[in-house]
N, C-alpha and C positions, 0 to 999 in steps of 0.2 A: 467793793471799790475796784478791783480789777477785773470785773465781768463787763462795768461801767467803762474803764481805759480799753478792755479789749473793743465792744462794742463802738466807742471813736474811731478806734484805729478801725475796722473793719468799713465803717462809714469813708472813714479817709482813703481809702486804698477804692473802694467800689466810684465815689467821686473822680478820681485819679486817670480809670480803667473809662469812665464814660466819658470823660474830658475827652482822651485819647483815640474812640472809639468815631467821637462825632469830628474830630480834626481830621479824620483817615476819609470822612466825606470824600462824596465829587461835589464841586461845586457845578453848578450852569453859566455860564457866558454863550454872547452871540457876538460873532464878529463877518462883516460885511467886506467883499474886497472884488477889484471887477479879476472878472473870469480869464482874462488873457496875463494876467498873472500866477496863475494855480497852476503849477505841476501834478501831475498825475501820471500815479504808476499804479500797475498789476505785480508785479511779482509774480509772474508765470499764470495765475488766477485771474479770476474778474473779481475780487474785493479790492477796490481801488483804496491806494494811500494817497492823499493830496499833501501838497504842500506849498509851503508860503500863500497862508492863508488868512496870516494875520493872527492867529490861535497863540496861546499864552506856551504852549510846547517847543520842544527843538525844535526847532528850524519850519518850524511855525505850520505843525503835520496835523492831519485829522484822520484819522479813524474812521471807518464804522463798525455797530457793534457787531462782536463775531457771529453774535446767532442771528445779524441779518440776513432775510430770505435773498437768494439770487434777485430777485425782480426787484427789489429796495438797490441792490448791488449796479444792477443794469439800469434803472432809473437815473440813480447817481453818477453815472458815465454817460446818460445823454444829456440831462440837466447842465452837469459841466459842458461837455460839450459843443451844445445849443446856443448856452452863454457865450463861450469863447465865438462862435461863426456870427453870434451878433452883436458882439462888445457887449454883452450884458455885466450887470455884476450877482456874485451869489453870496446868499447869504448862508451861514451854518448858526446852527443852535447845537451849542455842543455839552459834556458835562468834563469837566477838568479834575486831574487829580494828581499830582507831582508831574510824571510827565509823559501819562496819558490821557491824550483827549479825544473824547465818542460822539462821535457825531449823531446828535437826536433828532433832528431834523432840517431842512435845508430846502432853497429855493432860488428861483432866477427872481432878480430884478429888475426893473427897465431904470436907464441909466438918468 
């Protein structure tokens, strides 16, 4: 009988640990916003942070991931941009998770 009540509880507790494990998820969202909006900084680097971009984070910042190559980095600083010299809008496809958001991929729009 208590090999049987240990065995619940260890059910309960493994239940408990994966409930928790799949909350700590990134979720995905896309959010769409025109380009003369977006702030963009370096911080002494070329991995640009954007912001007000509409994203579910402070002050509505996007990321990209750190093991971005430079040329994903330099891409995403002309794509911006390009946008902003032609009124475009850009879109991000991001993955969210409290209150970092990684930008997965991304693109100019025509208005």
């Amino acid at each position: 009988m208590l090999s049987k009540s240990i065995r619940k509880g260890v059910v309960a507790v493994s239940c408990m640990l994966a409930l928790g494990a799949s909350a700590s998820v990134m979720a995905t969202a896309h959010t769409e916003v025109l380009a003369s909006a977006v702030q963009i900084q370096s911080y002494g680097g070329i991995t640009p942070v954007l912001f007000y971009t509409g994203s579910v984070c402070s002050n509505q910042h996007l990321n990209l991931d750190p093991i971005a190559d430079s040329d994903t980095q330099k891409l995403l600083w002309a794509a911006i941009l390009s946008a902003k010299a032609t009124g475009s809008k850009v879109g991000f496809d991001y993955d969210f998770n409290a209150d970092s958001c990684v930008i997965r991929s991304f693109s100019v729009n025509p208005n």
